[in-house]
N, C-alpha and C positions, 0 to 999 in steps of 0.2 A: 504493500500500500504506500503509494506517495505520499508525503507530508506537504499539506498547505496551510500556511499562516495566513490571516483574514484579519486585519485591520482595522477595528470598527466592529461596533454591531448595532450599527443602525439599520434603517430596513434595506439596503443595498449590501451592508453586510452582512446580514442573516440571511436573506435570501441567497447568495453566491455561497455561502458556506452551507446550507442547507444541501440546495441542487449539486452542488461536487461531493457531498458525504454521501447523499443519493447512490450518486454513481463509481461509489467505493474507494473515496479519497479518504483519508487521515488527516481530520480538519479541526486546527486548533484558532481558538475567535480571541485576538488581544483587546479588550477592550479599557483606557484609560480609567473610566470613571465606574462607579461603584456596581451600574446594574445596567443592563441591556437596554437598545431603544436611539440612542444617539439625541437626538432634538426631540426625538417623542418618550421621554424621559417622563417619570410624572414623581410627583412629591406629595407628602403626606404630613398635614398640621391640625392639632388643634381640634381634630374630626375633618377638615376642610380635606380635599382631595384635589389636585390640582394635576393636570395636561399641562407639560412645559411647552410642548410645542404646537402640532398638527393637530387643529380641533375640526375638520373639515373631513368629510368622509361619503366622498365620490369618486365611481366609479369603481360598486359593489361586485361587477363581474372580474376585474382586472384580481382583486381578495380572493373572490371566491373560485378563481383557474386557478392559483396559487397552490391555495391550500386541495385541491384536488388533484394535482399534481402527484400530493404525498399520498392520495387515498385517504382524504379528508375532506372536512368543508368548514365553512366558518363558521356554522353554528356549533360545529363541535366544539370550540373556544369561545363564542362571544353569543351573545341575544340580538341581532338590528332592529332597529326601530326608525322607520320612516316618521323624518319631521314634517308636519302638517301647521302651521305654515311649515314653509323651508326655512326661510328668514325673515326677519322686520327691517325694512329703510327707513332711518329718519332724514330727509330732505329739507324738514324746517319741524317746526314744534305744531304746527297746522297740517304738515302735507305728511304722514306715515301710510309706507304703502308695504304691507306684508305678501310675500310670494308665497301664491298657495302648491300644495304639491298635485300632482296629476293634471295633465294638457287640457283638457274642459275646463279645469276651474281658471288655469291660464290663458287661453284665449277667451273667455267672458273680462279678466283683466286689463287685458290689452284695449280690446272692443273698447273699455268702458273710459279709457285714461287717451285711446287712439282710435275712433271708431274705423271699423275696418279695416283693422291691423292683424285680427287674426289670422287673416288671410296669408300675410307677409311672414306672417307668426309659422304656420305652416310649411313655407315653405323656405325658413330660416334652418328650421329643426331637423326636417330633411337633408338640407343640403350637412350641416353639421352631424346627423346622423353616420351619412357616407361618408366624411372624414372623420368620424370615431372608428368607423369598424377600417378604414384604409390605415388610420392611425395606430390606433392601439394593435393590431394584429397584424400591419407590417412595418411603416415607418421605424414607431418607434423599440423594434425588436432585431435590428441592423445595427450592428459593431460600429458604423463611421470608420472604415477601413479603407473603404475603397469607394471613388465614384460607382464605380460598375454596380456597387449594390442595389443602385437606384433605378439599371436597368433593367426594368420588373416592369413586364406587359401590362399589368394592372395599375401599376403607379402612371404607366404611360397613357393610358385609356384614360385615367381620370385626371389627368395633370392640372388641366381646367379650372376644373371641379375641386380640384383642392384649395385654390386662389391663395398659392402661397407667393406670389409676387402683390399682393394686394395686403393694404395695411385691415387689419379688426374694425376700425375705426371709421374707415369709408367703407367696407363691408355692410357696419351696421345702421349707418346711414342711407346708405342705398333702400333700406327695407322700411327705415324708423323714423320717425319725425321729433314725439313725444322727449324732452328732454331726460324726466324719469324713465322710458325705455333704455334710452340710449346708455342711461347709467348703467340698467339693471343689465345690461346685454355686454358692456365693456367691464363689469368689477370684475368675475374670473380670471383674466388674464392679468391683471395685477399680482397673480400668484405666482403668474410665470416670469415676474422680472424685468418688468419693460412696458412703457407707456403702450398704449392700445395704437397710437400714431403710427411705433415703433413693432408691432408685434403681426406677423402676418397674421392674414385670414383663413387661413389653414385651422387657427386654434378657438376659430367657433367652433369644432371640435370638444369644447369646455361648456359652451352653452349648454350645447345636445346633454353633454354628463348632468350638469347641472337640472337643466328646465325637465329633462325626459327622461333619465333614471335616476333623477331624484338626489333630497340630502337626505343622510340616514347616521345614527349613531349608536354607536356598541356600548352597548350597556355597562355600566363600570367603568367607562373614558376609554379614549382611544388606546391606551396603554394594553389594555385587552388583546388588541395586533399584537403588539409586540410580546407578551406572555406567549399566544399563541404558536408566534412565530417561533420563540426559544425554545416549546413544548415539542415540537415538530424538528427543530434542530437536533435538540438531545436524544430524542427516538432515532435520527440519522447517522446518530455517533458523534455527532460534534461535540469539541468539548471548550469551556469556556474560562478563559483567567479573566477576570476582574479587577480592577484596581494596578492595572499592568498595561501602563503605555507602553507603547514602543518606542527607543530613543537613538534606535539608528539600525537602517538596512543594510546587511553585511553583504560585500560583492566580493568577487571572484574572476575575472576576466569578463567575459560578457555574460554572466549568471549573476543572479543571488544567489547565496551561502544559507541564507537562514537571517535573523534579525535577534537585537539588543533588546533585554527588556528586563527593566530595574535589573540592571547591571551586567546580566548574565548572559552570553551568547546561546541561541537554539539553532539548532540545523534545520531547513528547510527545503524541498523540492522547487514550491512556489510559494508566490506573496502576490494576494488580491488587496489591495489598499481600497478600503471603505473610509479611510479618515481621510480629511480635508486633502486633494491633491495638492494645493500649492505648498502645504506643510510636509508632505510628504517626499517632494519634489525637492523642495527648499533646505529643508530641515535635518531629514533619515537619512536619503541618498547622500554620494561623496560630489561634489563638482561634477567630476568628470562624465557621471550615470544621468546628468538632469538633460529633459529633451526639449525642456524651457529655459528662457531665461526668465530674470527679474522682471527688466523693460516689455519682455513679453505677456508677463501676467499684469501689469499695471496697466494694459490698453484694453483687457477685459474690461466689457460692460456689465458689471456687478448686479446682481439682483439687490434689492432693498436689504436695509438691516432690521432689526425692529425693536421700540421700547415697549416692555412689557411689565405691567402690572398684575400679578397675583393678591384679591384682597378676598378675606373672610368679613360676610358682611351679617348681624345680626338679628335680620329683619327678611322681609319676602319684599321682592322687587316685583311691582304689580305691571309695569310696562318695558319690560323686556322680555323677551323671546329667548330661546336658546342660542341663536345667531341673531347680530344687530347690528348694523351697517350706519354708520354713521354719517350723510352724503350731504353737510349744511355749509359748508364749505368750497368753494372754487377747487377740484382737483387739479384742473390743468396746472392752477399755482403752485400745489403740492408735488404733481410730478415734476414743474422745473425744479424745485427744490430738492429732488430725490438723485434726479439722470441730469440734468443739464448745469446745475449750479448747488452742487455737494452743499448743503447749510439745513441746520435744523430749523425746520420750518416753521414758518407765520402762526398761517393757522390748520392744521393736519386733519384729512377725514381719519376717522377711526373707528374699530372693529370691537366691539363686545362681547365674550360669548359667555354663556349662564346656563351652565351644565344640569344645574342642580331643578333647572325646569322641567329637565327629561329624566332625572336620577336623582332618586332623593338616598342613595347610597354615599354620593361625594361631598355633601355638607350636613351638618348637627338639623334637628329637625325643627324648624323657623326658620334656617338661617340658608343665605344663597352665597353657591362660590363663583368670582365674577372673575375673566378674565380679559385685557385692557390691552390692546394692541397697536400702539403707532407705527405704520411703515415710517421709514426714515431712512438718510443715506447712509451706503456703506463709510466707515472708514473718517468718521466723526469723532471730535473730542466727548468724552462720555463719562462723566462726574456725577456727583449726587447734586448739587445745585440743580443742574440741566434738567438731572431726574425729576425732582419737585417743580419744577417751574412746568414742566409738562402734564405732571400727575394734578396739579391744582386748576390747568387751563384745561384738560381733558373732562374734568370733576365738572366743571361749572357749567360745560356748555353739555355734559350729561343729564346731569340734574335740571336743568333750563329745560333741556327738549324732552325730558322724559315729566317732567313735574313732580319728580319725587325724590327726595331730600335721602343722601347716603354720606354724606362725611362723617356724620357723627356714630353712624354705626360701623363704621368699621373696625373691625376687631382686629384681622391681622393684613399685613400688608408686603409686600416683597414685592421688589422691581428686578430689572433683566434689561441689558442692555447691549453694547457692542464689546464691551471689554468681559463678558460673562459670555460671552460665546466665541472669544479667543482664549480666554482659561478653562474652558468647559469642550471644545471643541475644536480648537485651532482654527477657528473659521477664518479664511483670509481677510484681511479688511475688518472683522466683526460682521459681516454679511449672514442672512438666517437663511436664505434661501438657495444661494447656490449663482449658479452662471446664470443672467439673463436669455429670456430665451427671445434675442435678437434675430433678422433674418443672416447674418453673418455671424451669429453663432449656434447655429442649428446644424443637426445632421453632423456630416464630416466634418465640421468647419467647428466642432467644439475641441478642447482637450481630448486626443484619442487614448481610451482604453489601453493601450499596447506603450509600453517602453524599447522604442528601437534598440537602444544600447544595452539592454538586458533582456533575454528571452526569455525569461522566466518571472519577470514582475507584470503585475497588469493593474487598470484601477478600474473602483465603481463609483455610483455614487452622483450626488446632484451637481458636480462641476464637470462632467464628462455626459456623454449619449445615456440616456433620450433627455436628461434635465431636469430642472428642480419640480418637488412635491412627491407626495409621499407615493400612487400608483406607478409615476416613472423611475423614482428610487428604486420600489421594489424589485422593476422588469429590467432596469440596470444590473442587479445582480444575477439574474436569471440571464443575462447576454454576455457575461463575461465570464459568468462559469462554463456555459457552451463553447463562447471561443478559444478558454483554456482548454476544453477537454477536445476540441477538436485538433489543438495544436500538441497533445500530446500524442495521440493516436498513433 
């Protein structure tokens, strides 16, 4: 049995280390910090339960192949529960518009905010349907090795139809009029890293996931994935050191050796890097093994970073939803502030989400767990001053549009920011999400998987193919354990 060392055990790194222990590798998972999960980490206070990262959870079939894979399924690990609404917009303290789940109750929506938009509505969904199932089941399941991979009769038949030389943005314009449409149709791709101006129309692909199969959540928080995930790892043999960064990849002429970890030398066959590429690149490897440079990672278009607030609040929040969009704000302002002009911004939309409306397992009983999300730019100065000057302008104009008074109940409180996701993560820059997914950094055109100068190290993960979020993560590791086990062969 060859030995592979796995880097990481976020979901790019559990999944690559699962699928090669699969297929009768010897797979040991380094991971830094104390317990599996990477950004979808979750913590425990007080009774309060808290998702440190990924509270979003679309694109139930991309899970559910996963885990059937192993000859399992997701309910073996978790309960889903379709959120009905999916989410609430607040646009001003007058205009809140909650997305319902299932397409009837969404095109009565449209009609009523666009009369006769359903129509457009129809055949938005459509076309986004065809680029989920071209997406998810071929794009984004392609190494970025080689142009030639994209010479696929089927990519060529619909090349059109996927309007990836067209921005999101005139995309949804072409369909939409309604200002609030136009939001509700452009906020997904905010995840992917890149103004909607910026991000092709290929990834109304995001819509489809969103508007037509729905948002849904695993009972007991998203960390549920990740248990799962480990459950199904350990059944495969994998085995797991914790608390055991890696602090340098040992080389050999054009191999790795094995890798450093608190102190000690291991032998290894191979090394799938699930942690941070540019730290890995930067940091483990010698000089002479990196296939980037510096100058070359600093012309990346960085995905957002983000300040985050965890607070225990001792009271029921009667105007929030489980997901709550904050849209009272000028975004375009907010996105030069993030991509065009790095500075923590004016006045920032932001994200809510209140777990405790769909699970009353993750907070005491009264009491709601609230989590506070500002995108923000990568690679910002990031102090406690800043933190409060945010957390008090976030608070006010919370309380203002919801009409219901929360500072003085909060009980516990913990922030997260850029320099907690470079101690916690190596994240380059402090960045939460990974590589932007720009039209020149898609496909081949992102960090490639393969280390020319070593034949033996490969990477996964949200700064390399298919990109940031948690279903691409996952299918990241499932492409890089295939290309390894196709190049051992």
């Amino acid at each position: 049995m060859k030995k592979i060392a796995v880097i990481g055990s976020g979901f790019a790194g559990l999944s690559a280390a699962s699928t090669l222990a699969k297929a009768g590798y010897d797979v040991t998972v380094f991971e830094k910090n104390e317990g599996a999960g990477g950004r979808a980490r979750k913590f425990e206070v007080d009774g309060y339960m808290f998702d440190m990262g990924p509270s979003w959870y679309w694109m139930p079939d991309v899970f559910e192949s996963y885990f059937n894979f192993f000859g399992k399924k997701a309910s073996d690990f978790y309960t889903l529960k379709r959120l009905d609404p999916s989410y609430r917009i607040y646009y001003s303290k007058e205009e809140v518009l909650d997305v319902p789940a299932g397409l009837e109750a969404l095109y009565k929506m449209f009609d009523k905010l666009e009369p006769g938009s359903s129509v457009h509505l129809k055949k938005f969904i459509a076309e986004g349907k065809f680029k989920y199932e071209v997406g998810i089941n071929k794009l984004v399941r392609k190494p970025g090795l080689s142009l030639t991979e994209l010479f696929d009769i089927d990519l060529f038949k619909g090349l059109f139809k996927l309007h990836v030389f067209e921005s999101i943005s005139t995309y949804v314009k072409k369909y939409f009029k309604h200002p609030q449409l136009v939001q509700l149709l452009e906020f997904p791709v905010l995840f992917l890293g890149a103004t909607p101006e910026n991000t092709p129309a290929l990834y109304s692909l995001m819509n489809y996931a969103d508007l037509a199969l729905g948002t849904w959540y695993p009972e007991g928080g998203m960390h549920k994935i990740v248990e799962g995930m480990v459950s199904v790892a350990k059944e495969q043999g994998v085995k797991f050191e914790f608390n055991s960064g890696v602090q340098a990849i040992d080389t050999e002429g054009n191999k790795v050796k094995g890798v450093t970890v608190n102190g000690t030398f291991a032998p290894f066959d191979y090394v799938v890097a699930g942690a941070d590429y540019h730290h890995v690149e930067q940091t483990l490897l010698p000089p002479a093994y990196r296939r980037y440079t510096e100058a070359y990672w600093d012309k990346r278009v960085m995905a957002p970073s983000s300040l985050i607030f965890y607070l225990g609040v001792n009271k029921k929040l009667n105007k929030l939803l489980h997901h709550n969009l904050f849209f009272d704000q000028d975004f375009s302002k907010h996105a030069v502030e993030i991509y065009d002009d790095p500075s923590w911004p004016s006045n920032p939309l932001f994200y809510v989400c209140c777990t405790s409306k769909s699970d009353d397992t993750v907070a005491p009983a009264g009491h709601e767990n609230v989590f506070i999300l500002v995108p923000v730019a990568p690679d910002l100065e990031d102090n406690e001053a800043i933190r409060e000057k945010y957390f008090y302008m976030v608070l006010d104009r919370l309380e203002k549009l919801t009409g219901e008074g929360l500072r003085d109940n909060i009980v516990y409180k913990r922030s997260y920011a850029h320099r907690d996701f470079i101690s916690d993560y190596n994240a380059f820059k402090g960045n939460a999400y990974g590589l932007a997914n720009t039209l020149k950094q898609t496909a081949n055109l992102k960090p490639s998987i393969l280390n020319k100068k070593l034949n033996n190290l490969f990477y996964t993960g949200q700064l390399t193919v298919p990109g940031p979020g948690v279903p691409p993560s996952l299918i990241s590791g499932q492409v890089v354990a295939e290309e390894l086990m196709k190049r051992d062969r």
